[in-house]
C-alpha positions in Angstrom: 136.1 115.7 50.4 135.7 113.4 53.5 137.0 116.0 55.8 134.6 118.7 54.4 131.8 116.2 55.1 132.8 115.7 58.3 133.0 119.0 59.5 129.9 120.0 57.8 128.3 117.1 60.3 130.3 118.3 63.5 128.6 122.0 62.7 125.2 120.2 62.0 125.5 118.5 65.2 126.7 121.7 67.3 123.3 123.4 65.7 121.3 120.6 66.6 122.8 120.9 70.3 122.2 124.5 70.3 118.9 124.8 69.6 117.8 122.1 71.7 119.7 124.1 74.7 117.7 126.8 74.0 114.6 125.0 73.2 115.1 123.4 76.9 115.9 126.9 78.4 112.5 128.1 76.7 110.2 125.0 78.2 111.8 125.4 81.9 111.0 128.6 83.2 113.3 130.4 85.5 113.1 130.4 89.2 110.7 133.7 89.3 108.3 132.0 87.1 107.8 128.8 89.0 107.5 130.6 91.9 105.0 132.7 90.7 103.1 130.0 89.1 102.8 128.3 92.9 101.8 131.5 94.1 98.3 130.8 91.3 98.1 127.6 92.8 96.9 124.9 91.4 100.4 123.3 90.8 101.7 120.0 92.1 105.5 119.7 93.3 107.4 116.6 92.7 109.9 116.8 95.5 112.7 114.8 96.3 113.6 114.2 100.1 116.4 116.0 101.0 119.9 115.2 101.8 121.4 111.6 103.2 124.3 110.1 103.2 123.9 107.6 101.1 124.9 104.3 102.6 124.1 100.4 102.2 120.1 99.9 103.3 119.0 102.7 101.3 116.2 100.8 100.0 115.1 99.6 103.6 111.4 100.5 104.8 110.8 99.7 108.5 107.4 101.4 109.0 107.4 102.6 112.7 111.3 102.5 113.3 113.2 104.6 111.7 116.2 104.1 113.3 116.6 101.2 110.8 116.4 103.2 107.6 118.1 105.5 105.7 117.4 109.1 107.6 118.3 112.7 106.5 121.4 113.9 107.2 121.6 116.9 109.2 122.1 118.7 106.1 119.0 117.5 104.8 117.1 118.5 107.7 118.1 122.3 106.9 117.4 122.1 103.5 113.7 120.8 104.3 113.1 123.6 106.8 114.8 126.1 103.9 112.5 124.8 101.5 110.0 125.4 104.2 110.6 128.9 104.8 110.4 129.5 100.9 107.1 128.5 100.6 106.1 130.5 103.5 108.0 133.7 102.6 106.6 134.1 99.4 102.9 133.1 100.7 102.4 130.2 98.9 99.6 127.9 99.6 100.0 124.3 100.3 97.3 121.8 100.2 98.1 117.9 101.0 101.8 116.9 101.5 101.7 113.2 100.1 105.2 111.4 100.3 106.4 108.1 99.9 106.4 105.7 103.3 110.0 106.0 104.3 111.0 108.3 107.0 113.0 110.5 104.6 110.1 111.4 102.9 107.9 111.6 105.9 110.7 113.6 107.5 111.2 116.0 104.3 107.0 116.7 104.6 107.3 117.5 108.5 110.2 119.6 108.6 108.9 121.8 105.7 105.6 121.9 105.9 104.4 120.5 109.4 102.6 117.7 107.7 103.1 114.4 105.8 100.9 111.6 104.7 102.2 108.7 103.6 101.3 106.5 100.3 102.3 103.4 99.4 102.2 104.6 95.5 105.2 107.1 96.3 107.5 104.5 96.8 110.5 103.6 95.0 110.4 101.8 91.7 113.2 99.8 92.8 112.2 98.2 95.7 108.8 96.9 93.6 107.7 94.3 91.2 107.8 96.0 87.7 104.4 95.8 87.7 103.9 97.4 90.9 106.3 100.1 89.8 104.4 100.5 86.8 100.7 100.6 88.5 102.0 103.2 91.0 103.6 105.7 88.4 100.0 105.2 86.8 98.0 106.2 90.2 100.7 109.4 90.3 100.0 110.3 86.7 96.0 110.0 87.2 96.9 112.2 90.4 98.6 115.0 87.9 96.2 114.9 85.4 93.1 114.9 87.8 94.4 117.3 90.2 92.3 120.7 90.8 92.5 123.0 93.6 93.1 126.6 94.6 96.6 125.3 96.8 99.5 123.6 95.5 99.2 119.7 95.5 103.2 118.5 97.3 104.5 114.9 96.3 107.7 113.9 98.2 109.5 111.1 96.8 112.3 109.3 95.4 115.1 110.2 91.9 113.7 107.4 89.7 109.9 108.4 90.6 110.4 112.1 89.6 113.0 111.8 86.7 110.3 108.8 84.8 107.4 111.7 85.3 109.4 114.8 84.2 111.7 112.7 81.8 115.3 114.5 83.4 118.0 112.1 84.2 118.4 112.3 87.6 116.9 114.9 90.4 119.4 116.2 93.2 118.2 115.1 96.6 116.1 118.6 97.8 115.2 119.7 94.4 111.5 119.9 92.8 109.8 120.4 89.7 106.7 122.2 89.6 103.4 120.8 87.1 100.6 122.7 86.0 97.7 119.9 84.9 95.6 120.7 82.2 92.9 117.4 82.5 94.4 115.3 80.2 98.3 115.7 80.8 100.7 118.1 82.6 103.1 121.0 81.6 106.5 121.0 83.6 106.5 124.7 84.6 110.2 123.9 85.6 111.8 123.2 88.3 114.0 125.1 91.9 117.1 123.5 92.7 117.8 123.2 96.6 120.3 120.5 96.8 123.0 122.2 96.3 121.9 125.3 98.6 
């Protein structure tokens, strides 16, 4: 009898699985839709910088020298002028390009999209007070929420910044997820995976 219970949970449990696999695969659309929902505009892109190689002094910010941080690899350099060239070759409008301070970010914005301006609310929860961390994901929420043009708002930032927004885990370096605001709150129209590329 305890077996038969037992397996009748272990089938339970690979139902539950299955049909929140497929409810995920429903509420992330495929690449062809997210890129034709930034071709609308109106989006916003949570971004994060593309490839380093990560090393100790990660977390460093030395506004004005970035030969003392953490810079993109020459890898991620490629992958920000690929991400670049995507945009561009399918004609989709960018507005701002906000990023976080650190030349990463900055670096990402410039290589792809000729542009960057820096925020102090991009930066990485973990180099903040908690209540710092918690006031900035606040100001990049109220940014989602209120944000309402005919281009495509770009956010370049950090894993933890991105995956605390969108709820996912963790967010490959060079990998965005794209947000359609609806005045009150968001829809994740899914995400394009260039990290690995």
């Amino acid at each position: 009898m305890l077996a038969v219970l037992r397996s009748r949970k272990a089938m339970l449990l690979l139902a539950l699985a299955g049909s929140l696999a497929i409810s995920a695969g429903q509420a992330f659309g495929d690449d062809e839709q997210v890129w034709a929902a930034l071709k609308r505009g109106g989006m916003v892109v949570l971004l994060r910088h593309t490839h380093v190689d990560m090393r100790e002094g990660i977390g460093h910010l030395a506004p004005g020298n970035c030969a003392e941080e953490v810079n993109l690899s020459s890898r991620g350099v490629e992958q920000a002028k690929r991400i670049g060239e995507a945009f561009r070759a399918r004609g989709i409008a960018v507005g701002e390009v906000r990023t976080s301070p650190y030349c990463r970010c900055i670096d990402t914005g410039k290589l792809a999209f000729g542009r960057a301006m820096p925020v102090q609310y991009l930066m990485p929860p973990g180099v903040l007070s908690e209540s710092q961390a918690t006031s900035n994901e606040e100001r990049v929420l109220q940014d989602i929420h209120e944000y309402r043009s005919s281009a495509n708002l770009v956010m370049i930032t950090h894993d933890l910044n991105i995956s605390n927004i969108v709820l996912e885990p963790s967010i490959a370096m060079g990998d965005f997820f794209v947000l359609q605001p609806n005045g009150t709150n968001f829809d994740v129209i899914g995400s394009i995976q260039m990290g690995g590329k």
